[in-house]
N, C-alpha and C positions, 0 to 999 in steps of 0.2 A: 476147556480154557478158551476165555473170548480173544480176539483181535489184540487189542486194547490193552489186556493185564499187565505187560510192560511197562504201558506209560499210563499205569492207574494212577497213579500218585499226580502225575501233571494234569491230567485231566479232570483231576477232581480239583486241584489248588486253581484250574483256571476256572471251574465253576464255581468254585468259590469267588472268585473277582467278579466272576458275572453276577453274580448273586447281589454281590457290595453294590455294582452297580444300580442294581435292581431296585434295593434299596435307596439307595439315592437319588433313584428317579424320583420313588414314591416322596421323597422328602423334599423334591423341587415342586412339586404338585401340590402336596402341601402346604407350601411356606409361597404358592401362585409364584415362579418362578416363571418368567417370559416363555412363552410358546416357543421359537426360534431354539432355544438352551433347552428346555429338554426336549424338544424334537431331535435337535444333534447329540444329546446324551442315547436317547433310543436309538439312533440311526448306529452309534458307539456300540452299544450293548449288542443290539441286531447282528452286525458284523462280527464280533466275539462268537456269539453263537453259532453262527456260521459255518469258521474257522474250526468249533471244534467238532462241528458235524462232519465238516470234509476231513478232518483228523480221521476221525471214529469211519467214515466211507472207504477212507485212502487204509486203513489197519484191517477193518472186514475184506475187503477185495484182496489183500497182501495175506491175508494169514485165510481166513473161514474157503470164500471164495478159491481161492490156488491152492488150500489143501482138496476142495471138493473136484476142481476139475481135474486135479491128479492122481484122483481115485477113480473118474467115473463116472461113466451111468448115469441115472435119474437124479441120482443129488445134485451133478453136478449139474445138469439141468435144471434143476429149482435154485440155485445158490445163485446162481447167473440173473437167473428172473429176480431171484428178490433185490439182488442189489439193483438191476436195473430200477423195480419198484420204489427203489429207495432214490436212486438217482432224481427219478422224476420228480420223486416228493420236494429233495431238495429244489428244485430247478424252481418249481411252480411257487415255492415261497419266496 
């Protein structure tokens, strides 16, 4: 069971908005909508995604993460590292 399966349902309705968004960019692109407007739609969606990454960070470190270091050993030495791996990912985008 992941992190996350709690708040599957939200997480998928908000990728769903992300999604709409996405679409909507591509239809300001389309229809040549001012650089400025969809640059701030993107900078909109960007932020979205974000949010739901450090959702999905904040649930692996709370559930995956702290079940592993309260077992132990090598797991919980690799569970540690990859979220840090993961942290950075976040950080550098």
């Amino acid at each position: 069971m992941h992190g996350y399966s709690g708040d599957k349902q939200a997480y998928l309705a908000r990728l769903r908005r992300i999604e709409g968004q996405i679409r909507g960019l591509q239809r300001m692109v389309d229809e040549d909508a001012y650089c400025i407007d969809v640059l701030t739609q993107v900078s909109a969606a960007t932020r979205a995604l974000q949010a739901v990454a450090l959702g999905l960070l904040e649930d692996h470190i709370g559930h995956c993460v702290a079940d592993a270091v309260s077992t132990g050993g090598p797991e919980a030495e690799a569970k540690v590292k990859e979220a840090s791996a993961a942290i950075a990912r976040l950080v550098r985008s």
